[in-house]
N, C-alpha and C positions, 0 to 999 in steps of 0.2 A: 924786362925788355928795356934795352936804350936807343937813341937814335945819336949818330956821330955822323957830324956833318963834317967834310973834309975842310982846307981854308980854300981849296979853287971851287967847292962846290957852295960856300960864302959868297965870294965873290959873283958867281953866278947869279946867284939870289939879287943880289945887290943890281948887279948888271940888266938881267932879262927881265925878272920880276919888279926891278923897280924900290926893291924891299930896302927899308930903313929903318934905325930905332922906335921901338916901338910896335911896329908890325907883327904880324904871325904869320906862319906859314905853317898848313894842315896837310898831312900825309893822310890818303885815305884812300879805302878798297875801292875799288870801279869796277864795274861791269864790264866787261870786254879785254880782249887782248887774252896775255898769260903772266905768270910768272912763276919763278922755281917753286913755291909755295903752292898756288892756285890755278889751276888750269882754268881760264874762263875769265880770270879775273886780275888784274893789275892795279900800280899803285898810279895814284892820281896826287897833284899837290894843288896847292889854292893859297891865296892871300888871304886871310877870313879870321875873324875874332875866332877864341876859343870860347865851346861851349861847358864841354864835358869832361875834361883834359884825363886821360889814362896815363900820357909820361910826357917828357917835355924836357927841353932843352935851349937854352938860350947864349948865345954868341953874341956878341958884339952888341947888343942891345934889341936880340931877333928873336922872336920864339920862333920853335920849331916844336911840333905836337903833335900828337895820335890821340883823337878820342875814344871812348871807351865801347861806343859802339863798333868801332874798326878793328879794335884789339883781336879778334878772333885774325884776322888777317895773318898778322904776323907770327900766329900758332910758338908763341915762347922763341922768337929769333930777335937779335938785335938788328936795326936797320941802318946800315952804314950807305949813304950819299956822298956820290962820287963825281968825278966830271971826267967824260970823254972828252979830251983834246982836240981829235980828232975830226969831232962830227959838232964841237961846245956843246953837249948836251948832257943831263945829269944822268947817271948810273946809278942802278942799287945793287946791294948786293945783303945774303940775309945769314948772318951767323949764330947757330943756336946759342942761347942762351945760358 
């Protein structure tokens, strides 16, 4: 599994969250909603230290990380972070591995 963060979906980060060198930023499964993956369940993002790190990825001095208890989430997909223009909100989208 990888996660590829686009550069408007950086800026985003930067933007909304606030996020700067240093920081993390945790993708995780949630209860509620859907996704292509999991009916019932969605992805969730957060500013938050990492605990457990499963993969990881850092830009501009940002982590970006799935723990290893969430891994089942992405069942062997890569997780690409996008930004709708339209609505400035971030998109996923999940390509097998």
């Amino acid at each position: 599994m990888q996660i590829v963060i686009s550069d408007e979906a950086l800026r985003w980060f930067k933007q909304d969250m606030d996020a700067e060198h240093g920081d993390a930023i945790k993708f995780f499964a949630r209860y509620g909603g859907s996704s292509p993956l999991h009916e019932g369940f969605s992805i969730g993002v957060t500013k938050e230290q990492p605990d457990d790190v499963y993969v990881q990825i850092e830009k501009e001095g940002i982590l970006f990380y799935v723990e290893k208890r969430d891994h089942w989430f992405f069942d062997g997909h890569d997780l690409h972070v996008l930004v709708d223009s339209a609505l400035n909100e971030l998109t996923y989208t999940y390509k097998k591995a």
